[in-house]
VMD Tcl script that draws the C-alpha trace (Angstrom):
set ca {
  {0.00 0.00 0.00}
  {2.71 2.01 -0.84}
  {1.59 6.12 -1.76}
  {3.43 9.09 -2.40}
  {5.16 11.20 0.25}
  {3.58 14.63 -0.04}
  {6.57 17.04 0.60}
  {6.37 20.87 1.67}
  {6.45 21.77 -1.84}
  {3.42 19.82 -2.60}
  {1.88 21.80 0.12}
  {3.11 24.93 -1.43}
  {2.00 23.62 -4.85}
  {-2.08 23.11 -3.31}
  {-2.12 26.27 -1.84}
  {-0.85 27.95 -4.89}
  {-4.01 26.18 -7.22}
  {-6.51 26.28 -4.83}
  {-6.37 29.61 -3.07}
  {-5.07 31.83 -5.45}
  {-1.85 33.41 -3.78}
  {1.61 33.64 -5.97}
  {3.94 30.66 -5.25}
  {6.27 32.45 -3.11}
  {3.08 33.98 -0.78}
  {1.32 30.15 -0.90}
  {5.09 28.92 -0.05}
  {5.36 31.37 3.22}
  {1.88 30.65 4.18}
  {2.17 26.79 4.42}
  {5.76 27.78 6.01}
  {4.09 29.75 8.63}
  {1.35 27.39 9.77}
  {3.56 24.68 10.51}
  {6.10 27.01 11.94}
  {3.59 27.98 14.47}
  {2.23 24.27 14.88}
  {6.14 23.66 15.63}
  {6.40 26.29 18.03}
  {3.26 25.25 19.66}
  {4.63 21.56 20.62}
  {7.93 22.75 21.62}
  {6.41 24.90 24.13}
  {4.09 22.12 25.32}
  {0.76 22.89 24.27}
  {-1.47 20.59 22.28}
  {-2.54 21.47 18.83}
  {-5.90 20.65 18.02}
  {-7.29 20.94 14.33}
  {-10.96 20.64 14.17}
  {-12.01 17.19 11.95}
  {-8.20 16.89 11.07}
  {-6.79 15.56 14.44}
  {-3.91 16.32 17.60}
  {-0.32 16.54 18.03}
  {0.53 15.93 21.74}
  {3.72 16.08 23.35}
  {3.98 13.66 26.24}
  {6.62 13.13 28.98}
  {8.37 9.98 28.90}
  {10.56 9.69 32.03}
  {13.72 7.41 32.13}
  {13.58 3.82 31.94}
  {15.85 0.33 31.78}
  {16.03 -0.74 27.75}
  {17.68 -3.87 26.69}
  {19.77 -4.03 23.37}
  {18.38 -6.97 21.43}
  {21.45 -8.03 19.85}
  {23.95 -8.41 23.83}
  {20.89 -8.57 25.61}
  {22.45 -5.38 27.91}
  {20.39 -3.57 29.94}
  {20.84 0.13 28.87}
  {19.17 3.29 30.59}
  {16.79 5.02 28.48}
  {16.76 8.89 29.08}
  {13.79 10.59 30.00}
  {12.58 12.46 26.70}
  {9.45 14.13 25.24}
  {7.51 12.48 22.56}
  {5.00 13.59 19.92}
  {1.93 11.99 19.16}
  {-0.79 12.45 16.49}
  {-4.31 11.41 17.01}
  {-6.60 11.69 14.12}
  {-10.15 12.72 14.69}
  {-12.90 10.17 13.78}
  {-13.67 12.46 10.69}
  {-10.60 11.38 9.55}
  {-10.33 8.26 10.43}
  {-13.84 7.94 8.59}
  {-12.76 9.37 5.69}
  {-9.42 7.29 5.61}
  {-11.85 4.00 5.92}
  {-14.25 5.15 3.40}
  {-11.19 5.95 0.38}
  {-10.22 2.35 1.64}
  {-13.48 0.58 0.94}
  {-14.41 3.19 -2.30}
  {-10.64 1.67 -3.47}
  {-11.51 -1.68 -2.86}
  {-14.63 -1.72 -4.86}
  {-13.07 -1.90 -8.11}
  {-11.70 -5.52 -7.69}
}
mol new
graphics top color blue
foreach p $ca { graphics top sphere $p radius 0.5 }
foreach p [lrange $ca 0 end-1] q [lrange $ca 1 end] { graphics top cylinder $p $q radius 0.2 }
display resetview
C-alpha cells in the first residue's frame, strides 16, 4: 500500500491552485502554519485541528532498555515524545477511500 510522500512543496504547490496566492506567498503561508504548529509543541501545548486531528507532546521519564542483539540492559533517558491522534472524521474518511478503493476488484 505504498503512496506518495507529499513534501512541503506539494503543500506549497495546493495552496498555490486552490487559493489563489503567488507561489512564493502560498510557499510562506504553508511555512508559517507549521512554523507555528512547531512552536506550539515545543512549548508544550497541544494542537488541536478541528475534523483533522492532535499533536501531543507527552513526557516519557527514564527507563531500563535492553539491546536486542547483547541482551544489555541500557538506561533510556527521560525524553518528550509527539503523538498524532486523528479525529474520527478522519479516520472515517481514511476507511471510506479504503473501501471506495476496494470496490473496483
Amino acid at each position: 500500500m505504498g503512496g506518495k510522500t507529499v513534501t512541503r512543496a506539494d503543500l506549497c504547490e495546493a495552496v498555490y491552485q486552490k487559493v489563489g496566492l503567488s507561489r512564493s506567498e502560498s510557499a510562506e503561508l504553508v511555512e508559517s502554519v507549521l512554523s507555528e504548529i512547531a512552536d506550539c509543541l515545543v512549548t508544550g501545548e497541544a494542537v488541536k485541528l478541528s475534523s483533522f486531528g492532535s499533536f501531543v507532546v507527552r513526557s516519557k521519564g527514564e527507563r531500563i532498555g535492553r539491546n536486542p542483539k547483547t541482551g544489555e540492559e541500557v538506561p533510556i533517558s527521560p525524553r518528550r515524545v509527539m503523538v498524532f491522534k486523528p479525529s474520527n472524521v478522519l479516520k472515517q474518511r481514511i476507511n471510506e477511500a479504503l473501501s471506495y478503493a476496494g470496490a473496483g476488484e
